[in-house]
C-alpha positions as CSV (number, residue, x, y, z in Angstrom):
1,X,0.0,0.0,0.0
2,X,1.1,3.3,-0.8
3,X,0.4,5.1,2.7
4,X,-1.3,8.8,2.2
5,X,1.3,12.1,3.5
6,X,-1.9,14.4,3.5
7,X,-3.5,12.2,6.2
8,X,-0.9,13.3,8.3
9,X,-0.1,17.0,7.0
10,X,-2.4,20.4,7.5
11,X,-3.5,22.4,9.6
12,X,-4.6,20.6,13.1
13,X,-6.8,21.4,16.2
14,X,-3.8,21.3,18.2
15,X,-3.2,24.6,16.8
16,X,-0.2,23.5,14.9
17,X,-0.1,22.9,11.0
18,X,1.7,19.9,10.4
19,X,4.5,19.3,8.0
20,X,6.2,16.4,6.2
21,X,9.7,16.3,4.9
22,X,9.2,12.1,3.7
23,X,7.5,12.4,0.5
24,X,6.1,9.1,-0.3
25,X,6.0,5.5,1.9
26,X,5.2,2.1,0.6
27,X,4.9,-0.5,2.4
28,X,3.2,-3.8,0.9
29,X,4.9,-7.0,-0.3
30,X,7.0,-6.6,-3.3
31,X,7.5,-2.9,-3.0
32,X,11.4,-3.3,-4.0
33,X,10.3,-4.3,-7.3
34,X,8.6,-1.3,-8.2
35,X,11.9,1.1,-7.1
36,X,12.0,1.8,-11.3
37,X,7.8,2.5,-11.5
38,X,8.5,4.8,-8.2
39,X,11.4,6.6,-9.2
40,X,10.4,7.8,-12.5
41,X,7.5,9.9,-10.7
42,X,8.2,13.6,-11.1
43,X,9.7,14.0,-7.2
44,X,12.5,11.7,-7.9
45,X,12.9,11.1,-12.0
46,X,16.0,14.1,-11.3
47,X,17.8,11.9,-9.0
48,X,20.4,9.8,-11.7
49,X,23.4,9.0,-9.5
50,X,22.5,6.2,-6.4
51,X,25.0,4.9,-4.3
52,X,23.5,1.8,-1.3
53,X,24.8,1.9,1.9
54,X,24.3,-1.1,3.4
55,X,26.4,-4.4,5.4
56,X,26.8,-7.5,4.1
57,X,23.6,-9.3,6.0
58,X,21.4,-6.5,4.6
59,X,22.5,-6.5,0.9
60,X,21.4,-10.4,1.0
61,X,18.5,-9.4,2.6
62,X,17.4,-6.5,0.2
63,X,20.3,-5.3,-1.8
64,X,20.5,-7.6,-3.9
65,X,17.5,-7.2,-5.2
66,X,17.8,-3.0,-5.1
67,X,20.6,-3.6,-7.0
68,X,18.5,-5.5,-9.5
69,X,16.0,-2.4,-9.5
70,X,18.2,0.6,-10.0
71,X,20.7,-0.3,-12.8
72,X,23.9,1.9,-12.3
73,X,23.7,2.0,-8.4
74,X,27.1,1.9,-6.5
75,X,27.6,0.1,-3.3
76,X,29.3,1.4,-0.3
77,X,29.4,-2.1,1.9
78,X,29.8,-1.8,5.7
79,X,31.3,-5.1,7.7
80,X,29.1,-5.3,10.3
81,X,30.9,-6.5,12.8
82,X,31.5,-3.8,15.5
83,X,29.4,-1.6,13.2
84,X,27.6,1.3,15.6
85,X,26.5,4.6,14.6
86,X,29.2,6.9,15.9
87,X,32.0,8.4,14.4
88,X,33.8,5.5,13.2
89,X,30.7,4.3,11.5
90,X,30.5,8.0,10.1
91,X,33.9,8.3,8.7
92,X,33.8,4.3,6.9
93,X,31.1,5.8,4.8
94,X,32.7,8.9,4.3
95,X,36.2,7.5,3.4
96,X,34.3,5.7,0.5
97,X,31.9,8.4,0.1
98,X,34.3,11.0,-0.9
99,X,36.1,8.6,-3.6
100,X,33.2,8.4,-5.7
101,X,32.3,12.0,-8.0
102,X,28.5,11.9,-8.6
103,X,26.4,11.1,-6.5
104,X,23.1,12.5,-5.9
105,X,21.0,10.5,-3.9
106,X,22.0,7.5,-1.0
107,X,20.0,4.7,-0.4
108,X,19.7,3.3,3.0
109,X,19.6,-1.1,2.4
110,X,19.6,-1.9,6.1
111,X,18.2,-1.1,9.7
112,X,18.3,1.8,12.6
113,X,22.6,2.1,12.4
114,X,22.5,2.0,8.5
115,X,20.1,4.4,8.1
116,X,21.5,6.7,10.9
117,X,24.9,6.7,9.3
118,X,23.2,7.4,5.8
119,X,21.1,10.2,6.9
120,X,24.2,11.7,8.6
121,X,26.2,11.6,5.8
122,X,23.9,12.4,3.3
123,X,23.3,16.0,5.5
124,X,26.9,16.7,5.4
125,X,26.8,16.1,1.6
126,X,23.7,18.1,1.0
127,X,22.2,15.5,-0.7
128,X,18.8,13.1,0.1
129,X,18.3,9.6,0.4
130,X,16.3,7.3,-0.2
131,X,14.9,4.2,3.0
132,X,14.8,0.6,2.5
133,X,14.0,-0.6,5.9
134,X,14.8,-4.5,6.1
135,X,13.3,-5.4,9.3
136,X,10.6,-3.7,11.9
137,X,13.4,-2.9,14.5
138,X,13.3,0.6,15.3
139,X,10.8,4.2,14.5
140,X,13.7,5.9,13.3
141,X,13.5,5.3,9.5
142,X,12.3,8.8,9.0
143,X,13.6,10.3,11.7
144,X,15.3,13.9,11.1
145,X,17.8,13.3,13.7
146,X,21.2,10.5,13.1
147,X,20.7,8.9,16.8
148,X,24.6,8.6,17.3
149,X,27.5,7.8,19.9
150,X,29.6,10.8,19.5
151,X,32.8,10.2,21.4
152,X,31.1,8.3,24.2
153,X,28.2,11.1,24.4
154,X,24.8,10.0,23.5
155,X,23.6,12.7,21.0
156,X,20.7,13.4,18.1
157,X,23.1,15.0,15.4
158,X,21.4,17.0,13.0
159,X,20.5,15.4,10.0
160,X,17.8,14.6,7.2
161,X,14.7,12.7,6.6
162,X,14.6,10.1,3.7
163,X,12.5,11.7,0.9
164,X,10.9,8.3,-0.2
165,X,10.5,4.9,2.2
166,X,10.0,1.8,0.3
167,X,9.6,-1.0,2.8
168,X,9.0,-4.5,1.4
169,X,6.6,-6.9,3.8
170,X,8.1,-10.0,2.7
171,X,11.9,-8.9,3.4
172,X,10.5,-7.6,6.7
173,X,9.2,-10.7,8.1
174,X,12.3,-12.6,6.4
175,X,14.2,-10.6,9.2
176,X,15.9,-12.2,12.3
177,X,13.2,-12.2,15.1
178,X,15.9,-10.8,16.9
179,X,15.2,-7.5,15.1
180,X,11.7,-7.7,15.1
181,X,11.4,-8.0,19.0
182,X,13.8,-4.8,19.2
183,X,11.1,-3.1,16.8
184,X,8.0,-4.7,19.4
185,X,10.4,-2.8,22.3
186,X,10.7,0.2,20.6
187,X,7.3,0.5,19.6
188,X,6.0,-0.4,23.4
189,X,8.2,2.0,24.8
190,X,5.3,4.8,23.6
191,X,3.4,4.1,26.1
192,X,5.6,6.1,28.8
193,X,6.5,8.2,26.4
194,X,3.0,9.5,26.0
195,X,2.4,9.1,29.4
196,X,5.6,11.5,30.2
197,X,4.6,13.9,27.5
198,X,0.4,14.0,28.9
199,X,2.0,14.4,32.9
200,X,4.3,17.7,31.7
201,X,1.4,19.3,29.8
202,X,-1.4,18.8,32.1
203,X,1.1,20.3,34.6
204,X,3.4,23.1,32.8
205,X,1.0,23.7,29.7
206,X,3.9,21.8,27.4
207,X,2.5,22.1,23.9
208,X,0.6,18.3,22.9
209,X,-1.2,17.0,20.4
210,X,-4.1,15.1,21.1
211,X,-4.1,13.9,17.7
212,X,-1.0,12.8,17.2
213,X,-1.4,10.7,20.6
214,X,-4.3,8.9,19.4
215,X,-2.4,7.9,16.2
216,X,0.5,6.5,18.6
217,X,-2.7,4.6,20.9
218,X,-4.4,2.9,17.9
219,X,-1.1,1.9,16.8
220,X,0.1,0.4,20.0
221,X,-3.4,-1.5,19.7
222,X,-2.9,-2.8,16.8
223,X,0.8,-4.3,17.9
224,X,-1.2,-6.0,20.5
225,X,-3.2,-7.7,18.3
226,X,-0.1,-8.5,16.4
227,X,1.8,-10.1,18.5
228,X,0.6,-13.7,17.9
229,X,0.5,-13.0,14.2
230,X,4.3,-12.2,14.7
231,X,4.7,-15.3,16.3
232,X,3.8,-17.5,13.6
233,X,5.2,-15.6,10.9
234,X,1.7,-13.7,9.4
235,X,3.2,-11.1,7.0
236,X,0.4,-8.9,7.8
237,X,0.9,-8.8,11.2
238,X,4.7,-7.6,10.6
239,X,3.3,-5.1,8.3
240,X,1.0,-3.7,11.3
241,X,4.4,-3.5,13.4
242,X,6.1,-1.7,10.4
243,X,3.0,0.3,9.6
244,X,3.1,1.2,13.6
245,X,7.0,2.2,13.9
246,X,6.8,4.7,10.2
247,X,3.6,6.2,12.1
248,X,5.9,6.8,15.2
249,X,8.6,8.1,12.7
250,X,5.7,10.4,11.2
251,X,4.6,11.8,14.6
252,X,8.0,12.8,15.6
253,X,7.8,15.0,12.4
254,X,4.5,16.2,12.7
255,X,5.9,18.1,15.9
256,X,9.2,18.6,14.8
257,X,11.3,17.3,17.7
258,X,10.8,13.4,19.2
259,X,8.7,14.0,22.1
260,X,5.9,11.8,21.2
261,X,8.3,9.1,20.6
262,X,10.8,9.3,23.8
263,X,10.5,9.5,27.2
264,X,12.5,7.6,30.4
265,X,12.7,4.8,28.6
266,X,14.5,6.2,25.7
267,X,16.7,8.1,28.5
268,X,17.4,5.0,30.0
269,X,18.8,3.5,27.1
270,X,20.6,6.3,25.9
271,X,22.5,6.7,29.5
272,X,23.2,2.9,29.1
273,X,24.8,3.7,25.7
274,X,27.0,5.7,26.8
275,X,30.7,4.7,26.5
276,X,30.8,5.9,29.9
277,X,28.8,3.4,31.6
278,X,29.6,0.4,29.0
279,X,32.4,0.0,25.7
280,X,29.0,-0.1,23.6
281,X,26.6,-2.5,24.5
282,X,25.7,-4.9,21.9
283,X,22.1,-5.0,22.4
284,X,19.4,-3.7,19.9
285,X,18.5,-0.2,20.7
286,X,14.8,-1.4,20.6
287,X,16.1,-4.0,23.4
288,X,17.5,-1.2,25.8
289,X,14.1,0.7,24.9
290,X,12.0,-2.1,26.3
291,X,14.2,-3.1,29.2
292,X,13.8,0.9,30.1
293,X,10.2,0.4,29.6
294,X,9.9,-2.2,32.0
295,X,12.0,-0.4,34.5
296,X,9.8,3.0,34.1
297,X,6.7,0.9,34.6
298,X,7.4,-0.6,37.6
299,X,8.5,2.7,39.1
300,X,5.2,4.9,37.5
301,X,3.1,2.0,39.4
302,X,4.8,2.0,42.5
303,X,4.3,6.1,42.3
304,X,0.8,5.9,41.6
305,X,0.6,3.1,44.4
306,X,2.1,5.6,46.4
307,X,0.2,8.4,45.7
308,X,-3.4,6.8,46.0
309,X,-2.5,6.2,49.5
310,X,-2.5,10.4,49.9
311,X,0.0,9.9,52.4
312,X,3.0,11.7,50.9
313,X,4.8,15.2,51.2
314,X,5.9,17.0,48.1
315,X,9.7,19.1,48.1
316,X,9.3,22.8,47.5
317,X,12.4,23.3,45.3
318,X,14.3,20.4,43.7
319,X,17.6,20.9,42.5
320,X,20.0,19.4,40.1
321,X,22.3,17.0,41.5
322,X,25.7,18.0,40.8
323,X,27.7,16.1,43.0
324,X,26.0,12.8,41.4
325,X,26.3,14.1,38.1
326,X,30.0,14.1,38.9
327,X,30.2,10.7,40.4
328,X,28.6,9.0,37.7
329,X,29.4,11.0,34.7
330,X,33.8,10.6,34.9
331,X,34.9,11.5,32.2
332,X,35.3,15.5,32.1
333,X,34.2,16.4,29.2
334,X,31.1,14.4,29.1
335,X,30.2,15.6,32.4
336,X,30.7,19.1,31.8
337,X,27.9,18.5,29.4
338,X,25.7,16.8,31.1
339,X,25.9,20.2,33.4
340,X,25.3,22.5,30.2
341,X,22.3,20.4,29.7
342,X,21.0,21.0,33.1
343,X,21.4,24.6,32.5
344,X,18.8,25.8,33.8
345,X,17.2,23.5,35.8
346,X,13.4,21.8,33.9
347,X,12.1,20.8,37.3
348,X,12.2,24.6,38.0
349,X,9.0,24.7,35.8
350,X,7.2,22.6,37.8
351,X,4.9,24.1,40.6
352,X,4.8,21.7,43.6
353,X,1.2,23.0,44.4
354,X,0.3,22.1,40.4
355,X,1.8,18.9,41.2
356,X,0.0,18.0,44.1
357,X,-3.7,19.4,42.7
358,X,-3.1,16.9,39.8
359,X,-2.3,13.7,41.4
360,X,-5.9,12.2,40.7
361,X,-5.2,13.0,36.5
362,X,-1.4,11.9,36.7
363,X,-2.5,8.7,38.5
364,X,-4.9,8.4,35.5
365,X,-2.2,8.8,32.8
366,X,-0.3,6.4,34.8
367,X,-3.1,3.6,34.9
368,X,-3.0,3.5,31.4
369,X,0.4,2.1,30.7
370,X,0.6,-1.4,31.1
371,X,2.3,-3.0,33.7
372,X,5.9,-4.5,33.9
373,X,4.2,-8.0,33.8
374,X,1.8,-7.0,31.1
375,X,5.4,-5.3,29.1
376,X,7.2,-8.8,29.9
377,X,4.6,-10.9,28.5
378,X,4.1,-9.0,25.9
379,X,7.8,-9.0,24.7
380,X,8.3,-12.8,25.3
381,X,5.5,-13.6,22.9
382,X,8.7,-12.5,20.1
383,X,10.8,-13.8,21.8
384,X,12.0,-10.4,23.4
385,X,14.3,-9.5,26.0
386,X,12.9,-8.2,29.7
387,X,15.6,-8.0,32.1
388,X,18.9,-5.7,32.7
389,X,21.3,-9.0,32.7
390,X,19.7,-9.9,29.1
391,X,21.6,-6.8,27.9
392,X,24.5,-7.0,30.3
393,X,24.1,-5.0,32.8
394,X,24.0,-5.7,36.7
395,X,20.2,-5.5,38.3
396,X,22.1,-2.9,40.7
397,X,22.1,-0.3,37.2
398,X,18.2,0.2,38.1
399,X,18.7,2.9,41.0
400,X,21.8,4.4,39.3
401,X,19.4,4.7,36.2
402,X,16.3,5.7,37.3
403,X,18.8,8.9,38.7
404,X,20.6,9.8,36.5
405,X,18.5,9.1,33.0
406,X,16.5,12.1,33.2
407,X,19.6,14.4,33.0
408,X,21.1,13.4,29.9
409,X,18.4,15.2,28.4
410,X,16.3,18.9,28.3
411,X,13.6,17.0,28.5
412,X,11.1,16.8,31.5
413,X,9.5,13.3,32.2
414,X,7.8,11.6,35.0
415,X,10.6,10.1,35.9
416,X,11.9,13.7,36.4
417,X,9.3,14.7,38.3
418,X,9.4,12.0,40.7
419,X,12.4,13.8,42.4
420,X,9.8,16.2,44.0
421,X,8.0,13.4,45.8
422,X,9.3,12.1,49.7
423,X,8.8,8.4,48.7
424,X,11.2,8.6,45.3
425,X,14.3,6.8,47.1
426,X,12.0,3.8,48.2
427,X,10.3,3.7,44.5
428,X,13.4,3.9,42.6
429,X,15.0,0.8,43.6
């Protein structure tokens, strides 16, 4: 199916008119054969000069068959062992890059570290590219951001959107299940980020949009009702999951930043990236995402646990801790930023009477994410992982986590706000 831009585009009730850089998505089985048909429409017939980017696992998966499509294309062909998007990703492509003369348009052949190193690369160049996904593992695919390692430092490094996505069903569900369960984590870890994004507003009057949240819900549904489907192989029910994680991709543009797409648990994986804490883990992002999820579950619940009870006092000021910052974040420079980030302090915006006169809605917002139990079942249906050791890290990382996470980013989340609360030690652990 080709999947309709103006659905998503125009002018909103949110007050916002939403915009689009992706120009066209198809997603249906097949879709690589009709690269020739889909480039010869008026948005891309300019484009003469292709070069893939892709590893040697994704060209059998897909590029073989690009290759077949778009006669002429060059290949740059990353070994993917060790292969991370960071700056050693960045400057393999480049190296190669920069021996070829014309090229006018990339083509991503691969997953979330392919595509981020394209999109990267393709900014620098001032040229666009072109996605082909080969399995539902992360939302990023048309993300404007390159979600990168830079020198240890989690950062999003500005870069572009694919113009065009062609995703193929069958290559897809072909993928390692392995991938796939890192897409199902990704995709679940929405639900706190929604959660995180509904709390802030309903307290500080952050900008949402309830429209975009209720495209992110029905989605998450849908994965729900997937997730046997998945199981036993049912192409369709990978193409919901796919359909689900370009929707998320599409949200994040539709706002311009990735709010409606990242909350703790994305700050939890991100801190857990970092070459401080570990030489870079070799677990899927999507896998750190739904770990995180799990861990931001349990501690929403036990909050909301908490706070039914009525019994609880609320801090007048919180401020950033520095000293912690410092112990945890060692090496200097890193640290210093992490500071700069803090700079000035979110929780700042938050008034502690606000907080308290909303506890009955924020208990509410809570309710509606599922619970670790739920999360864990729901993973192990793909065969997905649940637990900090099954990306190798010690249970003890959950209190040092839950701390430190929420300042890696300028971002206030739940998690966040939790500082303000007398019970948060107890919860946290």
């Amino acid at each position: 199916m080709k999947i309709d831009m103006k659905e998503f585009t125009g002018k909103c009730s949110c007050g916002h008119e939403h915009k689009l850089v992706v120009q066209d998505m198809f997603l249906e089985i097949g879709a690589i054969k009709k690269l020739p048909q889909i480039l010869k429409m008026d948005t891309y017939e300019k484009y003469k000069n292709f070069v893939m980017v892709c590893d040697e696992n994704t060209y059998n998966a897909a590029g073989k068959q690009v290759e077949n499509e778009i006669l002429g294309i060059l290949k740059i062909q990353l070994d993917s062992r060790g292969l991370h998007a960071n700056e050693i990703g960045v400057a393999k492509v480049k190296e190669k890059l920069d021996k070829l003369k014309e090229v006018d348009c990339l083509v991503a052949v691969g997953s979330g570290t392919i595509h981020d190193l394209t999109r990267y690369c393709a900014y620098e160049r001032g040229i666009p590219f072109v996605s082909i996904p080969t399995a539902a593992s992360v939302d990023g695919y048309v993300s404007t951001v390159a979600a990168m390692s830079w020198y240890g430092f989690k950062k999003s490094m500005i870069a572009v959107s694919p113009i065009l996505v062609v995703a193929d069903s069958q290559v897809i569900a072909d993928a390692p299940m392995r991938l796939t369960a890192s897409g199902v984590g990704d995709l679940l870890g929405k639900y706190t980020a929604l959660a995180d994004w509904k709390i802030t507003n309903i307290l500080n009057g952050e900008y949402i949009c309830n429209r975009i949240c209720d495209m992110e819900y029905e989605a998450l549904n849908k994965l729900k009702d997937s997730l046997d489907g998945i199981k036993n192989g049912n192409v369709d029910a990978y193409e919901e999951l796919m359909y689900g994680l370009l929707l998320s991709g599409l949200a994040m543009q539709m706002t311009g930043h990735s709010r409606p797409a990242s909350g703790a648990e994305h700050h939890m994986a991100h801190f857990w990236e970092m070459a401080v804490m570990n030489n870079e883990l070799e677990a899927y992002h999507g896998e750190k995402v739904g770990v995180g999820l799990i861990l931001v579950s349990d501690i929403y619940h036990k909050a909301a646990q908490r706070m039914k009870s009525g019994v609880f006092k609320i801090h007048r000021k919180v401020d950033v801790e520095m000293e912690f910052i410092e112990k945890v974040f060692t090496n200097k420079e890193l640290c210093e930023n992490i500071k700069k980030t803090n700079e000035p302090n979110l929780l700042d915006m938050i008034d502690p009477d606000v907080l308290r006169n909303k506890t009955d809605e924020i208990i509410q917002i809570i309710e509606d994410i599922p619970t670790p139990e739920e999360i864990i079942q729901m993973l192990k249906k793909v065969e997905g992982v649940s637990s900090l050791k099954e990306i190798d890290l010690d249970d003890s990382m959950k209190e040092k986590s839950a701390k430190a996470a929420p300042y890696i980013r300028d971002r206030i989340t739940f998690l966040r706000i939790l500082k303000f609360y007398n019970f948060y030690d107890t919860i946290i652990k």
